[in-house]
C-alpha positions as CSV (number, residue, x, y, z in Angstrom):
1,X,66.8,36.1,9.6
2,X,66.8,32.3,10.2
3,X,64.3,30.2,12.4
4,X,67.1,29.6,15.0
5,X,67.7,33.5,14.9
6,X,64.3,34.4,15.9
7,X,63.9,31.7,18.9
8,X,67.4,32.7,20.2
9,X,66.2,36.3,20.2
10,X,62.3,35.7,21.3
11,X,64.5,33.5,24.1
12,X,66.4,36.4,25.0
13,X,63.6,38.9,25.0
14,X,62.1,36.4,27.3
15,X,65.0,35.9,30.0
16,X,65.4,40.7,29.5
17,X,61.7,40.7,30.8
18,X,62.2,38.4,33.4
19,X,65.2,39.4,35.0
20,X,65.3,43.0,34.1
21,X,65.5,45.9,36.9
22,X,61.7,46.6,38.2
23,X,60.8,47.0,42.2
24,X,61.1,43.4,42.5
25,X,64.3,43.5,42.1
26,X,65.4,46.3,44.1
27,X,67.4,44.3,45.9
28,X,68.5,41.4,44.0
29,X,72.4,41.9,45.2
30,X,72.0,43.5,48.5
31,X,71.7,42.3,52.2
32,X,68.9,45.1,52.7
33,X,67.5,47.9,50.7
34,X,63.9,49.7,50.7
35,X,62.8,52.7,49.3
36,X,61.8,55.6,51.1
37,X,59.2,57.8,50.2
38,X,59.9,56.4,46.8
39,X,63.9,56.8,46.9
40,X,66.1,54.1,47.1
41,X,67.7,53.4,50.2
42,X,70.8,51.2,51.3
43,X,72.6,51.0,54.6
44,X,76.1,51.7,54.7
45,X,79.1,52.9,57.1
46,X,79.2,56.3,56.0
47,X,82.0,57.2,58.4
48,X,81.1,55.3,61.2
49,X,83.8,52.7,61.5
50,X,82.6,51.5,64.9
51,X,79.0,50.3,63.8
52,X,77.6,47.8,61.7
53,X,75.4,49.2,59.1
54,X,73.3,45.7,59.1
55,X,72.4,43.8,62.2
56,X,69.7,41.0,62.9
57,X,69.2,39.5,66.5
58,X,67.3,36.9,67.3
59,X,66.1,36.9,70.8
60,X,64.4,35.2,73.7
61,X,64.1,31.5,72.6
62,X,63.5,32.7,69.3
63,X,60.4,34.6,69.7
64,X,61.9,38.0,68.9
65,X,63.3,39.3,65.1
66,X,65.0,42.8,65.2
67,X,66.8,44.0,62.4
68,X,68.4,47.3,62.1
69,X,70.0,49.1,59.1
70,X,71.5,52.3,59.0
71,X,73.1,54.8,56.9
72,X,75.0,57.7,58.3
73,X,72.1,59.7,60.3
74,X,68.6,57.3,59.2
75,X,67.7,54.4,60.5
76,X,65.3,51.4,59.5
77,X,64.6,49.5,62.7
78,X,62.3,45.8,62.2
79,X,60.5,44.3,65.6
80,X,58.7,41.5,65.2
81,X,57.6,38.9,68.1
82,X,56.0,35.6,67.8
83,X,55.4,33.4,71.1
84,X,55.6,30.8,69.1
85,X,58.5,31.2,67.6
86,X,59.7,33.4,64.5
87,X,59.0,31.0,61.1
88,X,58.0,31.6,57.6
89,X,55.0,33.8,57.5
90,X,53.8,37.5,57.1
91,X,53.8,39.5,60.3
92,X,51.8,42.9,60.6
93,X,53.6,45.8,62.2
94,X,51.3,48.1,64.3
95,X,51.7,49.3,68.0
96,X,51.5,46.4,69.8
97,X,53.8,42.9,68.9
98,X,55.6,43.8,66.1
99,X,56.3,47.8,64.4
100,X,58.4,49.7,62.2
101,X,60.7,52.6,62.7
102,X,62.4,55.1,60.6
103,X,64.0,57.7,62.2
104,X,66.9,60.6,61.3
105,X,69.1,61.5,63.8
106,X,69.5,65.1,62.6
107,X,66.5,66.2,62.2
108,X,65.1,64.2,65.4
109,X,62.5,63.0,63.3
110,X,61.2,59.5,64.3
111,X,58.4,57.8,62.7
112,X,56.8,54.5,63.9
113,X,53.8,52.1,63.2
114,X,50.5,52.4,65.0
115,X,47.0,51.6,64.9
116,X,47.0,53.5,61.5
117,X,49.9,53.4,60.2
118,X,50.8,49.8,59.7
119,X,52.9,47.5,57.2
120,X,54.3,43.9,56.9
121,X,57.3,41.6,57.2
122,X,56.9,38.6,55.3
123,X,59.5,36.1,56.8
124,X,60.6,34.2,53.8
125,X,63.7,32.2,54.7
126,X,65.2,31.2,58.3
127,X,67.8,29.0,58.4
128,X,68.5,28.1,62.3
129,X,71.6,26.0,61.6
130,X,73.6,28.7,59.3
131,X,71.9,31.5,61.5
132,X,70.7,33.9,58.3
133,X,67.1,34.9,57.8
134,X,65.4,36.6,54.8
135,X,62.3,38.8,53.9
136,X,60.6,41.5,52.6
137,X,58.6,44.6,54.3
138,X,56.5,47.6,54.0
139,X,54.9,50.2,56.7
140,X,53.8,53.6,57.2
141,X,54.8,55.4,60.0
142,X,53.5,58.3,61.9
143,X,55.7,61.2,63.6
144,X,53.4,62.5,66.4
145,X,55.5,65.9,66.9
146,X,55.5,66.7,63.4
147,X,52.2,65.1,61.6
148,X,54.2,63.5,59.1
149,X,53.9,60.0,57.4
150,X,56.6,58.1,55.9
151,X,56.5,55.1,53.2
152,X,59.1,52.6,53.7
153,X,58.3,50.3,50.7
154,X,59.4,47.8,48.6
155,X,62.2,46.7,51.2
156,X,64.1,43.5,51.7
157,X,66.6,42.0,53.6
158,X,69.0,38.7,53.0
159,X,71.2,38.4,56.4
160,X,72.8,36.8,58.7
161,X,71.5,36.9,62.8
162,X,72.9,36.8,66.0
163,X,71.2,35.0,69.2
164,X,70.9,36.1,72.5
């Protein structure tokens, strides 16, 4: 094998490793994805004609980030608030300004963030003027009926917003 064979293949080796499938890339070409309790996750119509699967909403003055994703009966629902207004940082979810939900319509179970069960959305793109917003987030929530914890991890979205 020549010299220029070997670079061209240690060169592609190279660009496989960096760009190959791995938890970073979960969601490398979708608006939102997580994994839940270690299962990929995706929203999507699934029947519903009449709701949006994604939605984003940016809200009073823009101190206030929801986004919602859903896929037939679960839902992953993102609050965050900043007085200051929503920018590129990492905000914690808890019980007070800013939480996670997950919850299945079905079963009634619904899980949120609290004092102990807690995550992160890390703001990583807002554009105000073409109205889309990016990140990525994980929490643990808590079900108080049923004892249960759930791990919403390795999750990120890519979308546009709304204002009201």
């Amino acid at each position: 094998m020549s010299q220029f064979m070997k670079a061209k293949l240690s060169l592609l080796l190279i660009l496989l490793s960096l760009f190959g499938c791995n938890k970073e890339n979960l969601c490398r070409n979708e608006n939102f994805c997580a994994e839940v309790n270690g299962k990929k996750w995706f929203p999507s119509q699934n029947g519903d004609f009449k709701a949006s699967p994604l939605t984003a909403r940016l809200l009073y003055s823009d101190s206030v980030l929801t986004v919602r994703a859903s896929n037939g009966s679960e839902r992953i629902y993102l609050s965050i608030r900043d007085w200051q207004g929503i920018s590129i940082k990492d905000y914690f979810l808890t019980d007070t300004l800013s939480r996670g939900y997950f919850d299945n319509s079905i079963g009634s179970d619904e899980f949120e963030t609290d004092a102990a069960h807690t995550g992160m959305v890390s703001i990583t793109d807002i554009d105000r003027s073409r109205k889309t917003v990016a990140g990525r987030f994980h929490f643990k929530a808590f079900n108080p009926v049923t004892g249960k914890v759930i791990d919403v991890s390795n999750g990120a979205f890519n979308t546009t917003y709304v204002e009201y």
